[in-house]
C-alpha positions in Angstrom: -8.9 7.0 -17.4 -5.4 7.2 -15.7 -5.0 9.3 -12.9 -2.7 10.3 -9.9 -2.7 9.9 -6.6 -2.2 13.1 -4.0 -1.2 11.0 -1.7 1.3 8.5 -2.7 2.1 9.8 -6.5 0.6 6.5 -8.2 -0.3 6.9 -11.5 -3.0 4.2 -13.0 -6.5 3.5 -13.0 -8.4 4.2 -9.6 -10.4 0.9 -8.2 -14.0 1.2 -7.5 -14.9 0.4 -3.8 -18.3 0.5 -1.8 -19.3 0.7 1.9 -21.1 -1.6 3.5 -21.2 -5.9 3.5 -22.4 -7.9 0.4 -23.6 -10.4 2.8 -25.6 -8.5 4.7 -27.2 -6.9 1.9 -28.4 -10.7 0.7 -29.2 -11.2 4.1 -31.6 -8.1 3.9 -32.8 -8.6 0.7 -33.7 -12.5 1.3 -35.6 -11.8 4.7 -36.9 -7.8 4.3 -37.9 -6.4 1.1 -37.4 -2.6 1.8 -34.6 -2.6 4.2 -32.9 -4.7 1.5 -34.1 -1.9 -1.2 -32.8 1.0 1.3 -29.3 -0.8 1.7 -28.6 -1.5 -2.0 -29.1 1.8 -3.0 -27.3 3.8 0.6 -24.2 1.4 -1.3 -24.4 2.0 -4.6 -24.4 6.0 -2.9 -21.2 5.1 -1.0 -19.2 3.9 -4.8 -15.5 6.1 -4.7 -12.5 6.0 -6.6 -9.7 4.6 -4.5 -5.5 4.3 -5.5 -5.3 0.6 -6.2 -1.5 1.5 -4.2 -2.5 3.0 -1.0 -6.3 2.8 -1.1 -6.3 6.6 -0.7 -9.2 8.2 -1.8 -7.2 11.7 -3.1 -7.2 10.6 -7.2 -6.9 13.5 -9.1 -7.4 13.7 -13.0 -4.1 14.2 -14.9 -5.2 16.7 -16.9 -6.3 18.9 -13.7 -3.5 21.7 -12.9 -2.9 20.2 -9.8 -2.4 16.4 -11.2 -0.1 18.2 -14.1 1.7 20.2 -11.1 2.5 16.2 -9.7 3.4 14.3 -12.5 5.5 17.0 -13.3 7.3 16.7 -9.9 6.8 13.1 -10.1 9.1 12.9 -13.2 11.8 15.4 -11.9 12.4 12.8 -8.7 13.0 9.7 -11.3 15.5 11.3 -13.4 
């Protein structure tokens, strides 16, 4: 699902990004059982849509007033 960014006006499809270190959870998971546990799921908690332009974290759905409201302005500025 396509969306916009508030921040820099990039339409497209949001990437998927999570805190934390994959290494680190190995790490845990290889040497502590429940600390491993505990730090797969606090990242899997931590997953957000990001603009695959700027990395912002202000995607909004382009059917939402406000994301109409911006592609609207977005298309006035290119013509």
């Amino acid at each position: 699902m396509e969306k916009i960014c508030a921040s820099c006006g990039t339409v497209g499809k949001p990437k998927k990004q999570m805190k934390g270190s994959f290494i680190i959870e190995v790490f845990l998971w290889l040497c502590f059982l429940l600390p491993g546990a505990i730090y797969s799921v606090w990242r899997l908690t931590t997953v957000k849509p990001r603009c695959p332009q700027c990395d912002s974290e202000n995607m909004l759905p382009l059917d939402s007033p406000m994301g109409k409201k911006m592609l609207i302005e977005a298309n006035k500025s290119q013509d």
